[in-house]
N, C-alpha and C positions, 0 to 999 in steps of 0.2 A: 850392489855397486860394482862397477865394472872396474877389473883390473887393467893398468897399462903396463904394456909389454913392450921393451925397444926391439928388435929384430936384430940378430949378430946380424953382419958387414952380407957375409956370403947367402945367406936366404933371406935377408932383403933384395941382394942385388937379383938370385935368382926366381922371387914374387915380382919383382916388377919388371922383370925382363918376358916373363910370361902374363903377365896384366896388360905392356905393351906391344907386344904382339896379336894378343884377343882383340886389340885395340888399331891396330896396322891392317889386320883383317875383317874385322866388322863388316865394312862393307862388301867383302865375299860372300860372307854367309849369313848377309841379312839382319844383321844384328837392328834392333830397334835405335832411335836415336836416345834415349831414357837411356839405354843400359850403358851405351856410348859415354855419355855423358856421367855416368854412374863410375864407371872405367876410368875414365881420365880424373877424375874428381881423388879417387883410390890412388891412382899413380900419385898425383899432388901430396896426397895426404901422409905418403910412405916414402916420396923421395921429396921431402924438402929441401929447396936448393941450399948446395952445401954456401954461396958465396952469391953471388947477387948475379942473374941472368942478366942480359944486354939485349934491350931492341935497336936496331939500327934504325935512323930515319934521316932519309933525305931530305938535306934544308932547306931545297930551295921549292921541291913538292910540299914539303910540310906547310912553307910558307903558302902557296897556292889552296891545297886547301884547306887551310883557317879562314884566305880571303873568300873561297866557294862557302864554306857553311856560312860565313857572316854575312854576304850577301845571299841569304836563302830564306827556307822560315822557319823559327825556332830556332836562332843559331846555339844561344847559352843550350837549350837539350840536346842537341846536335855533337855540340864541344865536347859535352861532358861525359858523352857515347862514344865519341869517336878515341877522347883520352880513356873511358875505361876500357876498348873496347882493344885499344894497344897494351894493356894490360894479361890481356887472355891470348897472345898470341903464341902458339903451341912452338917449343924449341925445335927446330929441324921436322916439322911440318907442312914444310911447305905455307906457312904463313896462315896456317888455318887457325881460326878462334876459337877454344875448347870453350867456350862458356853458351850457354843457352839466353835466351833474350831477357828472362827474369833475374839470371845474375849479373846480366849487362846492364839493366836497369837499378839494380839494387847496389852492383857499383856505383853509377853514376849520378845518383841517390835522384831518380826519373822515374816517374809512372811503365808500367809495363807496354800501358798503350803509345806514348812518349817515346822510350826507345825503340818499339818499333818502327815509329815516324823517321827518327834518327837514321835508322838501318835504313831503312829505303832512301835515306837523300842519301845517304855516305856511297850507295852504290852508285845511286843516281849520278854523283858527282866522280866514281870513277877508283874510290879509294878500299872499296869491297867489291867483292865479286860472292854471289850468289851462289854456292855449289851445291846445296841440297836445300831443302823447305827449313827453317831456322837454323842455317850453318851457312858460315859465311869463310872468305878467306880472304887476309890483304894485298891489298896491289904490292907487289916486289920493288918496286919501286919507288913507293912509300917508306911502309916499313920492313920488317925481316928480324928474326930473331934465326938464328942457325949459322953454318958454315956456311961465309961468302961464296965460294963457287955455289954450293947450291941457290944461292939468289941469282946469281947469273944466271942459272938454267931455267930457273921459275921465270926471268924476267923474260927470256926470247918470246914465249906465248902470251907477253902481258907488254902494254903500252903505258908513259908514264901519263898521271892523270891530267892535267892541262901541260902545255903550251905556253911560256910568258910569251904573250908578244910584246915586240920593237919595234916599230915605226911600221906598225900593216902588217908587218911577217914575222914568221915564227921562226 
């Protein structure tokens, strides 16, 4: 039977200060996306948040695309990937989604092949962006979990995802 051990204050903070940096750098030295994922899952596990995280979302995007997934196909699988998918959004990441497509789907209680349909309309539609082969990251303009200035930085390289038009023009 395995013993549970709390971590003093000072070597917790200094294991995950070192798990998030293997993890800042991964993609220098190659790291596999499994260990990645293995990494952040570790971080979660040893820093649970002490008070309740905050996603920001724009409402007038948010509203736009609920109305893109509902006019699409499979909106309810869609919904329910794009709500858990705002769930995995890494704090001060740059908007990237720690979770792999099988905890996206097992969130958002959808077939594995289901969420991936999901993932590819939500990009489709403009509200993920693609940045490695199953890792995706949100449009800034969406949503955002981090320090606001850092959304604004994120947002300069990113466009918001529709458009309402008014009478012909946007």
């Amino acid at each position: 039977m395995a013993k549970i051990v709390r971590f003093k204050t000072k070597r917790r903070d200094i294991v995950l200060a070192g798990l998030q940096l293997a993890l800042d750098f991964s993609d220098h030295v190659g790291l596999e996306q499994v260990a990645k994922d293995a990494l952040s899952q570790c971080i979660g596990n040893l820093a649970p948040p002490e008070s309740w995280g905050f996603i920001m979302l724009n409402p007038d995007q948010q509203r736009t695309v609920i109305k893109a997934i509902s006019d699409g196909p499979q909106p309810l699988s869609t919904l329910k990937v794009w709500n858990s998918v705002i769930s995995f959004i890494a704090y001060d990441r740059n908007g990237e989604i720690m979770a792999s497509r099988n905890q996206i789907a097992e969130a958002a209680g959808v077939l594995p092949a289901d969420a991936t349909r999901a993932l590819s309309r939500l990009v489709d539609i403009g509200v993920l962006t693609r940045i490695a082969r199953g890792r995706y990251q949100v449009n800034p303009f969406v949503a955002w979990s981090g320090p606001l200035h850092k959304r604004e930085l994120a947002a300069k390289d990113s466009k918001p995802v529709l458009v309402a038009m008014t009478g012909g023009k946007a």
